[in-house]
C-alpha positions in Angstrom: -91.3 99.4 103.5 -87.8 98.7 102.7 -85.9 97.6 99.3 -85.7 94.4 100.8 -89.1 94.1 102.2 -90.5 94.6 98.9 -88.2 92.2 97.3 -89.7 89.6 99.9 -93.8 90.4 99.5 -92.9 90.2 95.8 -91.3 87.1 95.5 -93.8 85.1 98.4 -96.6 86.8 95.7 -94.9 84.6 92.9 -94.6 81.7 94.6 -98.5 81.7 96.1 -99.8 82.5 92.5 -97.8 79.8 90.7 -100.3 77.0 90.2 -100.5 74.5 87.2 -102.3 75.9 84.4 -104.1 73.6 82.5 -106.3 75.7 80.6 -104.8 77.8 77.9 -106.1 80.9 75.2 -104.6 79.1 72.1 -105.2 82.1 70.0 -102.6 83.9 72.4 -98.9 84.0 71.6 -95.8 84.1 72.9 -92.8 85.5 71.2 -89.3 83.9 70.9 -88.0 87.1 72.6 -90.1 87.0 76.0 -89.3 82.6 76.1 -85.5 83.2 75.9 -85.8 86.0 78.4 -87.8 83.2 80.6 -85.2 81.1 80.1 -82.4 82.7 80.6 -83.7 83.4 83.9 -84.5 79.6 84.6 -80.1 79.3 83.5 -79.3 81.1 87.1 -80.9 78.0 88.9 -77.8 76.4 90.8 -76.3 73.3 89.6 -73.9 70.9 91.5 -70.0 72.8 90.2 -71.9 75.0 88.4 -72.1 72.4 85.5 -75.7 73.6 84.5 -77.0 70.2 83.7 -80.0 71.2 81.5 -81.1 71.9 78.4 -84.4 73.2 77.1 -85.9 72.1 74.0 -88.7 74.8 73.1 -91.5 73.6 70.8 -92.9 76.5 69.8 -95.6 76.5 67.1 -98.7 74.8 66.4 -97.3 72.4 63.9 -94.3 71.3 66.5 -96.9 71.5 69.2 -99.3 68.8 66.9 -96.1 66.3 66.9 -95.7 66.7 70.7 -99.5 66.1 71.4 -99.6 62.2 70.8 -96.2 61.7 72.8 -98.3 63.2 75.2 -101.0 61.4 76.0 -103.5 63.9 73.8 -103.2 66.2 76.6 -104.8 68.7 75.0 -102.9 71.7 76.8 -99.9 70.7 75.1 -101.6 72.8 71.9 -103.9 75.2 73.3 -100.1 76.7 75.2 -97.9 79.0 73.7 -94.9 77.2 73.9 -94.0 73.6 75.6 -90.3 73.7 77.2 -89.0 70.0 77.3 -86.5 70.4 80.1 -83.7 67.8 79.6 -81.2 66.7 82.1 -77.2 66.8 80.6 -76.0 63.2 81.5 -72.9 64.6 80.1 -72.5 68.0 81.9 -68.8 67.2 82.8 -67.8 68.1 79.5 -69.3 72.2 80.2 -66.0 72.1 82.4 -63.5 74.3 80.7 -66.8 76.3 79.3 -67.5 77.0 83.0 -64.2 77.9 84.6 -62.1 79.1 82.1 -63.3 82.3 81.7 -63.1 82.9 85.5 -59.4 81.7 85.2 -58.5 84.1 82.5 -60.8 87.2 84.4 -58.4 86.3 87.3 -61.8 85.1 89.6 -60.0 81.3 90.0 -56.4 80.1 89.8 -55.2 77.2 87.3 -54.8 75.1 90.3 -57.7 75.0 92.0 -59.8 74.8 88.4 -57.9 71.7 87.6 -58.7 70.4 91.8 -62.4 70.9 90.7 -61.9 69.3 87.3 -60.4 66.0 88.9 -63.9 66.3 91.1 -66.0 66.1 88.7 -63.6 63.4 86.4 -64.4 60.9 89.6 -67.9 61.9 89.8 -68.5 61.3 86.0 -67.0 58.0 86.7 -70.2 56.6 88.3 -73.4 56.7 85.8 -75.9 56.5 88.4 -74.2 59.6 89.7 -74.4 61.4 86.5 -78.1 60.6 86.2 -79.2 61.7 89.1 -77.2 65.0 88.8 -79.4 65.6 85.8 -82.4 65.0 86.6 -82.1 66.8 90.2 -80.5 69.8 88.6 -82.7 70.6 85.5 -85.4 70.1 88.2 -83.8 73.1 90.0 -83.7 75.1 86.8 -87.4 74.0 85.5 -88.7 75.0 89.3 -86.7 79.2 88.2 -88.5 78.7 84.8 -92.1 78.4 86.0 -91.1 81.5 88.6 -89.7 83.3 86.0 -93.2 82.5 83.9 -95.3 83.4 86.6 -93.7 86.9 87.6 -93.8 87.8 83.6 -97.9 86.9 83.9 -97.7 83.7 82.2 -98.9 80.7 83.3 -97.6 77.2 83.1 -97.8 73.5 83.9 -94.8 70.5 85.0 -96.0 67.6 82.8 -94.6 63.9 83.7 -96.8 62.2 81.6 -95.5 61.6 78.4 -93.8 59.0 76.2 -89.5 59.9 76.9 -88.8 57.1 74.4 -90.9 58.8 71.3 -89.8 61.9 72.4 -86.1 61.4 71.9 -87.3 59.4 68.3 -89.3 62.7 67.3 -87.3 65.2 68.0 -83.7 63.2 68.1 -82.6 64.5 71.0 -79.6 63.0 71.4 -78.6 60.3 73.6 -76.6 62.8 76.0 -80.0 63.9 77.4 -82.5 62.8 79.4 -86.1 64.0 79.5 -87.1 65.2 83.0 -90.3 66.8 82.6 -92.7 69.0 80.0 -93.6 72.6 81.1 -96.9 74.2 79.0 -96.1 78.0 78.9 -99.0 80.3 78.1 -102.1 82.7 79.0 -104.6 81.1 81.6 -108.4 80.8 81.1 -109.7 79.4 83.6 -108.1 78.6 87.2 -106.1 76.5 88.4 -107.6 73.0 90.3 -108.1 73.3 94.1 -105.7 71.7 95.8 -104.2 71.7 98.9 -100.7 71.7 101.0 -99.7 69.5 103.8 -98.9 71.9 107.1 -95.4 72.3 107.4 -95.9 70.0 110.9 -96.1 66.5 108.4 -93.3 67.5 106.0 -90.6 68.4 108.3 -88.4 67.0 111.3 -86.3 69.5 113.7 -83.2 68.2 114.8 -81.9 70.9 117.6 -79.3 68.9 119.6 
């Protein structure tokens, strides 16, 4: 078996053994160390001009995890988990310009010019809020999709969690305005399997256009 062959098995393994964990050992913990290297991982997720519209708010302790629990529904995952990642989506992510490209302009990877083309892109794109919404939330979805991956090849398991209350989350935790919550991701040691479930053949969930 080739380099890349192994790469492949490896990464189809991931993806098959991803399921949402909702049953967690809350005596087992994660450190700080092994979340930022999840994380950081979850950062390489593409982004729409490389903007990176997300940012993760990690609640990580049993006392942060009791305030998150009511926002939650009582869900009771949210504390038996290690760690809850609140992705948020960067309504704002046209201001990480100059973060992004400037470095590449002074390593000598992009000219002045055509930085300041793709600037004036995203100055227009900015201009429409609906745009800049959706950007957000379709991105950070991109880079919470690389975090539970990146979870799941480490051992951990985890869970995407749309139930919650985004208005007394933002209250809670003041997350500023700039942000939008797009989902909650339980991080931690299975116990017990995942729910059966089941996938729609590839037939239903896609049309071939060929000519």
């Amino acid at each position: 078996m080739t380099a890349q062959e192994s790469f492949v098995k490896d990464f189809v393994a991931v993806v098959n053994e991803r399921q949402s964990i909702r049953k967690y050992d809350p005596n087992f913990s994660i450190s700080k160390e092994e979340l930022e290297e999840i994380l950081e991982i979850a950062g390489k997720a593409p982004s729409a001009w490389n903007l990176q519209h997300w940012h993760f708010l990690v609640i990580h302790g049993k006392e942060a995890q009791q305030r998150l629990l009511p926002i939650a529904y009582n869900q009771q995952q949210i504390v038996d988990a290690s760690a809850v990642v609140v992705v948020l989506g960067d309504l704002e992510a046209n201001r990480n310009t100059d973060a992004v490209y400037d470095p590449l302009v002074q390593a000598g990877h992009m000219t002045r010019e055509i930085k300041e083309t793709l600037a004036q892109q995203i100055v227009g794109a900015y201009e429409n809020k609906q745009y800049a919404r959706d950007a957000a939330l379709i991105n950070a979805s991109l880079a919470a999709m690389q975090l539970m991956l990146a979870a799941t090849a480490k051992g951990f398991g985890t869970c995407p969690i749309g139930g919650f209350n985004a208005e007394k989350l933002m209250e809670e935790f003041q997350i500023p305005k700039r942000y939008v919550p797009v989902m909650l991701i339980t991080v931690g040691k299975s116990i017990a399997p995942a729910h059966n479930s089941l996938r729609l053949p590839v037939e239903s969930t896609t049309t071939w256009v060929e000519k």
